[in-house]
C-alpha positions as CSV (number, residue, x, y, z in Angstrom):
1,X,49.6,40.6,0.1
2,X,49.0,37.0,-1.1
3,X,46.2,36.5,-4.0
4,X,43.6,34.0,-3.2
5,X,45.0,31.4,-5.1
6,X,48.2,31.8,-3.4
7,X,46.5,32.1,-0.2
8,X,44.6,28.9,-0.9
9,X,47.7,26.9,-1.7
10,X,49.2,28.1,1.8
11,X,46.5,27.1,3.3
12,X,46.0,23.7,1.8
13,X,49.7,23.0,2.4
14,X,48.6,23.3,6.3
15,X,45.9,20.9,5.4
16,X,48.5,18.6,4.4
17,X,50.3,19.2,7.9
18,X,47.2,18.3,9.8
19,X,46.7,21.9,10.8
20,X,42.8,21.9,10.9
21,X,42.1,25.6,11.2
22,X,43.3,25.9,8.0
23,X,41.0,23.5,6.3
24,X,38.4,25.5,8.9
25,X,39.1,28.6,7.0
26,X,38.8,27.1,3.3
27,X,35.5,25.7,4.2
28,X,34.4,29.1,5.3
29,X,36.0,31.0,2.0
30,X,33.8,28.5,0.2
31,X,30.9,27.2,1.5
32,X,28.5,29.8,0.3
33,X,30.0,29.2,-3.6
34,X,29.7,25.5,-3.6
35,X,26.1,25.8,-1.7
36,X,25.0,27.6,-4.4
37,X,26.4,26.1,-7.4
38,X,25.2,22.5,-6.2
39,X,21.9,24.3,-5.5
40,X,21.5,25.4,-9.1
41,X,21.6,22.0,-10.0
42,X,19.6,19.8,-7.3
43,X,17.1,22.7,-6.8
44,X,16.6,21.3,-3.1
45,X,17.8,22.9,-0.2
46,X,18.4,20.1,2.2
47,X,20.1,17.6,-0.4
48,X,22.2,21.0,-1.8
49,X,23.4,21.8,2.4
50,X,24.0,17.6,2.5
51,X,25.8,17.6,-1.0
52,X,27.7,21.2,0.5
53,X,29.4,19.0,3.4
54,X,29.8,16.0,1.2
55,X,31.8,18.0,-1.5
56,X,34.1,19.4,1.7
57,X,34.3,15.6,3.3
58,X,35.7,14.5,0.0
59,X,38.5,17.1,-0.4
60,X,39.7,16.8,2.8
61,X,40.0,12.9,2.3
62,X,41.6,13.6,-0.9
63,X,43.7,16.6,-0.1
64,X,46.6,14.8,-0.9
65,X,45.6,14.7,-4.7
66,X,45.2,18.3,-5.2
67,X,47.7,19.6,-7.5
68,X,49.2,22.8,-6.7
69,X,49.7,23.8,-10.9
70,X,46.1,25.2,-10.4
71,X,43.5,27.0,-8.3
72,X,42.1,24.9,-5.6
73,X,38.7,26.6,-6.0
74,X,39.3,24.9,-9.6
75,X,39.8,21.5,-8.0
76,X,37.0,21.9,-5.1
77,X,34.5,22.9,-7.9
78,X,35.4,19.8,-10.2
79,X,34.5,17.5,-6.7
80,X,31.0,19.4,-6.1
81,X,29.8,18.6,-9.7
82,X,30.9,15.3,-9.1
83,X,29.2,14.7,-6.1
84,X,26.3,16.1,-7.6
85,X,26.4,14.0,-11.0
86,X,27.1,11.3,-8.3
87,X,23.7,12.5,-6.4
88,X,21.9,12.3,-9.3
89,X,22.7,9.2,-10.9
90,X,22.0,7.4,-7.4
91,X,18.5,9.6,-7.9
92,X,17.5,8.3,-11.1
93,X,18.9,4.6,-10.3
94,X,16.0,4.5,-7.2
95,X,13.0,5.6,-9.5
96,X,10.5,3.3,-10.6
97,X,8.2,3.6,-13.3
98,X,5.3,1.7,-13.8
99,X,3.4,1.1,-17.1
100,X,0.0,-0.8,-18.4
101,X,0.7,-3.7,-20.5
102,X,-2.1,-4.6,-22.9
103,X,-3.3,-7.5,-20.4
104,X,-3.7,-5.2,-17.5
105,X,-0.8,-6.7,-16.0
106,X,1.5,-3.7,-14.0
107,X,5.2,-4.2,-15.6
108,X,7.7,-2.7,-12.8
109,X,10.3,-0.9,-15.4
110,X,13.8,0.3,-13.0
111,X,15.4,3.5,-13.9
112,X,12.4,5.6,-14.7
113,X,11.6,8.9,-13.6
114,X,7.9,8.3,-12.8
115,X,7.7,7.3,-8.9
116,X,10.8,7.5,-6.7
117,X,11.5,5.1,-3.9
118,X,11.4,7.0,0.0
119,X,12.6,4.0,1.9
120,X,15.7,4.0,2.4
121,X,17.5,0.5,2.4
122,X,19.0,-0.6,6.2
123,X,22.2,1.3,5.6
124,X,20.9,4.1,5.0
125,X,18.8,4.0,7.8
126,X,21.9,3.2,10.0
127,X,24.0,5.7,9.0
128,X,21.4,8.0,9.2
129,X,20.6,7.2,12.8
130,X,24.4,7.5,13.5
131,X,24.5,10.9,12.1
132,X,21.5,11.9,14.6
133,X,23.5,10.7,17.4
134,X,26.5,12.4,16.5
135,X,24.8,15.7,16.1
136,X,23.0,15.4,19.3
137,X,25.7,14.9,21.0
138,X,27.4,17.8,19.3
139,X,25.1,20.2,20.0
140,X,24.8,18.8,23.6
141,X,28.1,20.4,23.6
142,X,27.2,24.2,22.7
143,X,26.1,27.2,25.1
144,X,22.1,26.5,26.0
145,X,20.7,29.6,24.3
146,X,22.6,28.1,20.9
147,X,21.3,24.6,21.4
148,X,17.2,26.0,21.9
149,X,18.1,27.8,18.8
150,X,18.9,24.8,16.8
151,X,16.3,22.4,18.1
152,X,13.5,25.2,17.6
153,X,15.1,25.6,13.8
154,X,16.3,22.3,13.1
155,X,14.4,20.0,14.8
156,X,11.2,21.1,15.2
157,X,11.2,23.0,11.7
158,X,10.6,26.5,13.3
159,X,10.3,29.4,11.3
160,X,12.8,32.7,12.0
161,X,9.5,34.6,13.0
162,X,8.3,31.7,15.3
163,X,11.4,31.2,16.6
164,X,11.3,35.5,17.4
165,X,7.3,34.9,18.9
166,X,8.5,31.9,21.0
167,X,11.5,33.4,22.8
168,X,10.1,37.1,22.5
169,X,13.4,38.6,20.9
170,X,14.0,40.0,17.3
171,X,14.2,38.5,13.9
172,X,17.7,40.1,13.3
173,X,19.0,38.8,16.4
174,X,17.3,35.3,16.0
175,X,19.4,35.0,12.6
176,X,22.9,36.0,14.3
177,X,22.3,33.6,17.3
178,X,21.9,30.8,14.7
179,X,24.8,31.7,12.6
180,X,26.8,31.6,16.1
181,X,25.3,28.1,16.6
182,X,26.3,26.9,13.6
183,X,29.4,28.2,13.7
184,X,29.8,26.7,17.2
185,X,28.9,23.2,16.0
186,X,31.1,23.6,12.8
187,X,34.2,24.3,15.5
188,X,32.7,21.3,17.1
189,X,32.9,19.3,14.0
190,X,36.3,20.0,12.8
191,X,37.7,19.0,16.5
């Protein structure tokens, strides 16, 4: 039986062949580590699920660099707290801070942690409506009972007990029909 480390390697080494289960199946050994670790650090669940999928975008796009001397877990680690230092640093750089000069006079001082910023500049806005599309159309794709599940969840911001109320079934099974509708899109995703 292989250790993880050599079962990472074989897997990555598929990667590199364009075999896309394979990278399927590293994101799914790790997801849940990375989540957490970036979580520890951002202390926000929706930038730490963003950050999760950013870290795994970036690996994949740099597979190629990964050095098979040590553990890719090692390597996939190092990019999450990069992406989060990265997260952070683009943060900071989009507070402002505003002070009182002596004259009453507001002096606008840039880097600050006082007030941050919550528009986002027109490419953020585009990308952000591209994403929107992409997922709709995504999970235009999936069984109907998955794709309620999402918009009551994702969408409209349901909780697991609404969601139970709404379509009259339990808790338990409201949490394993999402986890099947995200695992759904996520096969959808890496198509």
């Amino acid at each position: 039986m292989l250790s993880r480390i050599e079962e990472d390697q074989k897997l990555v080494r598929q990667v590199l062949n364009g075999n896309t289960k394979a990278y399927a199946k590293l994101f799914t050994g790790y997801k849940d580590a990375i989540y957490f670790l970036i979580m520890k650090t951002v202390i926000n669940k929706s930038d730490a699920e963003d950050l999760t999928y950013e870290t795994f975008d970036k690996a994949l796009r740099n597979i190629e660099q990964y050095n098979f001397k040590f553990a890719f877990s090692t390597w996939l680690f190092r990019i999450a707290e990069n992406t989060c230092i990265d997260f952070l640093r683009k943060r900071k750089n989009n507070h402002v801070a505003i002070e009182n000069s002596n004259d009453d006079d507001m002096e606008f001082i840039i880097g600050e942690d006082l007030i941050q910023s919550t528009v986002l500049n027109p490419e953020e806005v585009m990308i952000r409506e591209q994403q929107i599309m992409l997922m709709q159309s995504l999970i235009e794709q999936i069984k109907p009972k998955y794709k309620n599940l999402i918009e009551l969840r994702f969408f409209k911001d349901y909780s697991y007990e609404e969601i139970a109320a709404e379509l009259k079934i339990p808790i338990g099974t409201v949490k394993t029909l999402l986890h099947r509708a995200k695992s759904a899109l996520f096969k959808l995703i890496t198509k």
